[in-house]
Structure formats: structure tokens, C-alpha cells
ZATORRO-256820 format. One record per residue: residue in one letter; x negated, y negated, z of N, C-alpha, C, O in turn. Coordinates in steps of 0.05 Angstrom, whole numbers, padded with zeros to 5 digits, always signed. Atoms other than C-alpha are relative to their C-alpha. Layout:
N
aXYZXYZXYZXYZ/...
END
This chain:
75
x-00017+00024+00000+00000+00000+00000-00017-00025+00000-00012-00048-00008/x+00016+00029-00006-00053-00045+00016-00009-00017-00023-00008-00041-00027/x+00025+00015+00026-00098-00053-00048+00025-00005-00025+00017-00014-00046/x-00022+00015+00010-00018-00064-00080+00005-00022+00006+00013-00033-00014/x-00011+00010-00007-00002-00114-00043-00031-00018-00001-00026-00039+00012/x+00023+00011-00004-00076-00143-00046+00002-00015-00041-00001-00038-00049/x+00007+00007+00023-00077-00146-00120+00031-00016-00011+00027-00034-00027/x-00024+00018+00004+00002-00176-00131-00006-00039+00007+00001-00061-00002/x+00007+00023-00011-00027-00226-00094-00027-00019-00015-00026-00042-00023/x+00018+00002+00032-00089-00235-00142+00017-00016-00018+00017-00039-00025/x-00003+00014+00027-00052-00242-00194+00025-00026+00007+00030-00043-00010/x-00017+00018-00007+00001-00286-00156-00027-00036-00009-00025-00058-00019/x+00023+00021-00007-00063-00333-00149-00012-00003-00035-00027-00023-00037/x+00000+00002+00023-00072-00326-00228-00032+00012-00002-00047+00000-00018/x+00027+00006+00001-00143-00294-00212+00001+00029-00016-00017+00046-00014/x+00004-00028+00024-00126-00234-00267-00004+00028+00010-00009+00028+00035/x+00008-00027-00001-00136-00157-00266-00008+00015+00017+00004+00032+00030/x+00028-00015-00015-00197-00137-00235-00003-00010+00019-00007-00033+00025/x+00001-00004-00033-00200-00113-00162-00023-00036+00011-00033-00046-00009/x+00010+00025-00011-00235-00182-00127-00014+00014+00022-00004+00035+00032/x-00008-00001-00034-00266-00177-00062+00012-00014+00017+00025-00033+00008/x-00018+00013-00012-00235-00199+00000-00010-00021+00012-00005-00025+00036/x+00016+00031-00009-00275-00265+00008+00006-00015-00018+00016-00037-00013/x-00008+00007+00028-00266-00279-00068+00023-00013+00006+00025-00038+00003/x-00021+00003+00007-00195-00274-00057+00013-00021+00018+00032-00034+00008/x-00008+00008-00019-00184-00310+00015-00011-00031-00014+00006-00048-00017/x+00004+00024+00012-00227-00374-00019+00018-00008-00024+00019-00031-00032/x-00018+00019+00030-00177-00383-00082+00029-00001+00019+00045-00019+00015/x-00023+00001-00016-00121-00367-00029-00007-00022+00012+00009-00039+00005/x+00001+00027-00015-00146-00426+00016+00002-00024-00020+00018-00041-00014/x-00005+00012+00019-00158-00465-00051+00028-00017-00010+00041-00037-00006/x-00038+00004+00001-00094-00458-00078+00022-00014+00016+00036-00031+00006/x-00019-00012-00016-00050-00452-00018+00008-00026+00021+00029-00034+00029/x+00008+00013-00015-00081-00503+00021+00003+00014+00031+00007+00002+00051/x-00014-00009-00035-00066-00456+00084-00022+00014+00014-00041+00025+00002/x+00034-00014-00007-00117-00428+00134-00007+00027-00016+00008+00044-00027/x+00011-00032+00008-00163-00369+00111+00005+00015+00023-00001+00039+00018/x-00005-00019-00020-00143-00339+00182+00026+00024-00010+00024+00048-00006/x-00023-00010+00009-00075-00315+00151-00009+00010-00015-00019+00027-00001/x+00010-00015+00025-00100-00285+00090-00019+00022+00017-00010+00045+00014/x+00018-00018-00009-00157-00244+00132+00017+00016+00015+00019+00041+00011/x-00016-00014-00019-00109-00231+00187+00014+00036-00015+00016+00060-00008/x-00010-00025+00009-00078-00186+00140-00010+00017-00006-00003+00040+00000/x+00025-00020+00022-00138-00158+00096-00018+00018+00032-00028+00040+00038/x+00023-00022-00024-00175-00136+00162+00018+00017+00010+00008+00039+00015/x-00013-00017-00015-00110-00106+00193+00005+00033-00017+00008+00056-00007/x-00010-00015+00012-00096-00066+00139-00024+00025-00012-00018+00049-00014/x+00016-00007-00002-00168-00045+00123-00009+00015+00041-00031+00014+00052/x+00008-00007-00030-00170-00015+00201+00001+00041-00009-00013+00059+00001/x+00004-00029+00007-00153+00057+00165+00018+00023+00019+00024+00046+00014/x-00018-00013-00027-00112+00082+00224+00035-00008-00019+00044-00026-00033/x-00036+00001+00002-00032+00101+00217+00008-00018+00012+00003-00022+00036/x-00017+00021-00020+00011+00044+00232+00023+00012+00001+00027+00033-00010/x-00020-00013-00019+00070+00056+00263+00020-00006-00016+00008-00020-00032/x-00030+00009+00008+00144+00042+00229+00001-00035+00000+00003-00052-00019/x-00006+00033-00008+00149-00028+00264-00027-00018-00012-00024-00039-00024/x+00022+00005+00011+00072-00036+00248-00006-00008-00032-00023-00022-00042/x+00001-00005+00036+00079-00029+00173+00021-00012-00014+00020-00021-00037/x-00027+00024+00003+00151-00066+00177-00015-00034+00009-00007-00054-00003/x+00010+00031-00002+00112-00133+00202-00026-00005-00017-00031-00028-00024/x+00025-00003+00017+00047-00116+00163+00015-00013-00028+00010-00036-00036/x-00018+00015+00025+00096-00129+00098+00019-00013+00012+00038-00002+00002/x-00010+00025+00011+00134-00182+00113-00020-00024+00008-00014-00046+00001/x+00017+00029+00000+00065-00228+00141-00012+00000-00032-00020-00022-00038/x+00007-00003+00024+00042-00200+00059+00024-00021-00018+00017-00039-00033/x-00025+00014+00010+00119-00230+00035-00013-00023+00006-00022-00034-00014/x+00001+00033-00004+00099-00300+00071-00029-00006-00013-00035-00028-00020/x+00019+00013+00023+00036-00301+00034+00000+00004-00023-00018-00003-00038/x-00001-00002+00028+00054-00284-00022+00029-00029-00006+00035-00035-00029/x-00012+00024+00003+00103-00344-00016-00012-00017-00004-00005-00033-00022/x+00014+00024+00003+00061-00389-00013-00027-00004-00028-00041-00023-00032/x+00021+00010+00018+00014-00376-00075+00015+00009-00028+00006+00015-00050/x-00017-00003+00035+00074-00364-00130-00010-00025-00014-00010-00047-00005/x+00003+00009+00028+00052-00390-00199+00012-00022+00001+00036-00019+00005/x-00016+00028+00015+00072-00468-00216+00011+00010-00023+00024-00005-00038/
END
């Protein structure tokens, strides 16, 4: 789910195709977005932890992904 929801977000940010890293991606997200890079990481490190999240875990994991991905839809 992660590297879906990593790359929607990519291309939300118009930065094309190919996988980014997650420094790449958190600087065109701050760029863009104007919003902290804490939010963007918050997510990328939670999700990178590798461990099972839980129901409720994986229900708030996507929707803090929804609110950033609000904020970097396409002009």
C-alpha cells in the first residue's frame, strides 16, 4: 500500500513515473505545498517501520495520505 500511495502522490506533485526517493519527494512536497516536511515524513517513516498495523492503524495511516494528497492536486 505504501509505495501506492507514495507514488499517486508523485505524480499528484507532477514529478512523473519513476520511483523518487523519499527526500526527493518530501522537498517538491514542501515546494509545492508550502506545508511542513514533518507531515510528508510523518507518513513515509510510519509506513516504512515494516511491522503489521493494526485495522485502526492502517484506517488513520490512509486518511493522514488523503490529507496530503489534498493538498498537492494538480492546478
Amino acid at each position: 500500500v505504501g509505495s501506492s500511495e507514495k507514488m499517486q502522490l508523485q505524480q499528484a506533485l507532477g514529478l512523473g513515473p519513476i520511483p523518487l526517493e523519499s527526500q526527493t519527494l518530501v522537498q517538491a512536497w514542501v515546494q509545492q505545498t508550502g506545508r511542513s516536511p514533518a507531515e510528508l515524513e510523518q507518513v513515509l517513516r510510519q509506513r516504512s517501520q515494516k511491522r503489521r498495523m493494526s485495522d485502526k492503524d492502517l484506517s488513520i495511516w490512509l486518511a493522514k495520505w488523503k490529507s496530503i494528497r489534498s493538498y498537492a492536486k494538480p492546478d
